[in-house]
C-alpha positions, 0 to 999 in steps of 0.5 A: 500500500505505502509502495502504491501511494508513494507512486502516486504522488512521485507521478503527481508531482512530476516523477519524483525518485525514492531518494527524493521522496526520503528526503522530503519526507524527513524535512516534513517530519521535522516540522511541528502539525500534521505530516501530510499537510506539511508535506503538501507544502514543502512539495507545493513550494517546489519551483517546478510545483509553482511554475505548473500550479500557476498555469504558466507551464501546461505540464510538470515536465513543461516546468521542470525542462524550463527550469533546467535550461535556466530560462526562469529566474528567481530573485533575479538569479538564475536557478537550475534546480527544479526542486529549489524550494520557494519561500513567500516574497520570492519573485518568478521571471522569465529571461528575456530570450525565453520571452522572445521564444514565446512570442516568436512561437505565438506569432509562427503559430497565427501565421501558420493558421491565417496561411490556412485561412487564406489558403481555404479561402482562395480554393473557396473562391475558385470552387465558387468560380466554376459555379459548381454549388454541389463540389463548392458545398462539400468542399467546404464541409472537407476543409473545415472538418479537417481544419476541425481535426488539425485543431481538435488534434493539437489541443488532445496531444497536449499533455494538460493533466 
């Protein structure tokens, strides 16, 4: 039973290995209330926890590959160390490149889509040229099914648990 519960929480809170979870289990034994809640907050004020239960990361493992890469800060320094515990008043930022990334990422993924859209609406307009209703109406239905997919797609290969 305590081999089952101590997966679920290692999965939980971003694979967590046994040494790790020794190690937070003592630091909670030492202090005075209740064991569980006193685990609940030292692993909720991991960095990595924080990043994720703030919605700035989609996944734990999201956080954890930023923090290990150096592009957050804290205290305007950069910490690696995915397990570095926050206490209240620290201050979270993201390195200017890491931002220009994002944005470069937004910007790609809206010319990605308005390509699509000018793309559907040019072959709309040729369709509709031709004075063929019939092929024009159900080549529409196949562009925004599939459009539908591409979008529905993206959104479940998204690890969002």
């Amino acid at each position: 039973m305590l081999l089952e519960e101590r997966k679920k929480c290692s999965i939980a809170y971003g694979s967590l290995n046994k040494k790790q979870m020794q190690k937070l289990f003592l630091q909670a034994k030492k202090f005075e209330g209740k064991f569980d809640e006193n685990f609940v907050k030292i692993v909720e004020s991991r960095l990595d926890v924080a990043l994720f239960r703030i919605c700035f990361f989609p996944t734990l493992f999201k956080a954890r590959q930023w923090v290990n890469h150096g592009h957050i800060l804290v205290n305007n320094s950069v910490i690696t160390l995915p397990g570095y515990q926050l206490k209240g008043g620290y201050s979270l930022l993201c390195t200017l490149c890491s931002l220009l990334f994002i944005w470069y990422w937004v910007l790609f993924t809206l010319y990605s889509l308005l390509f699509t859209l000018y793309l559907l609406f040019c072959t709309l307009y040729s369709v509709l040229c031709t004075f063929d209703f019939v092929l024009c109406i159900w080549y529409w239905v196949l562009c925004t099914c599939l459009l539908y997919f591409f979008v529905c797609f993206d959104f479940f290969t998204q690890k969002n648990y």
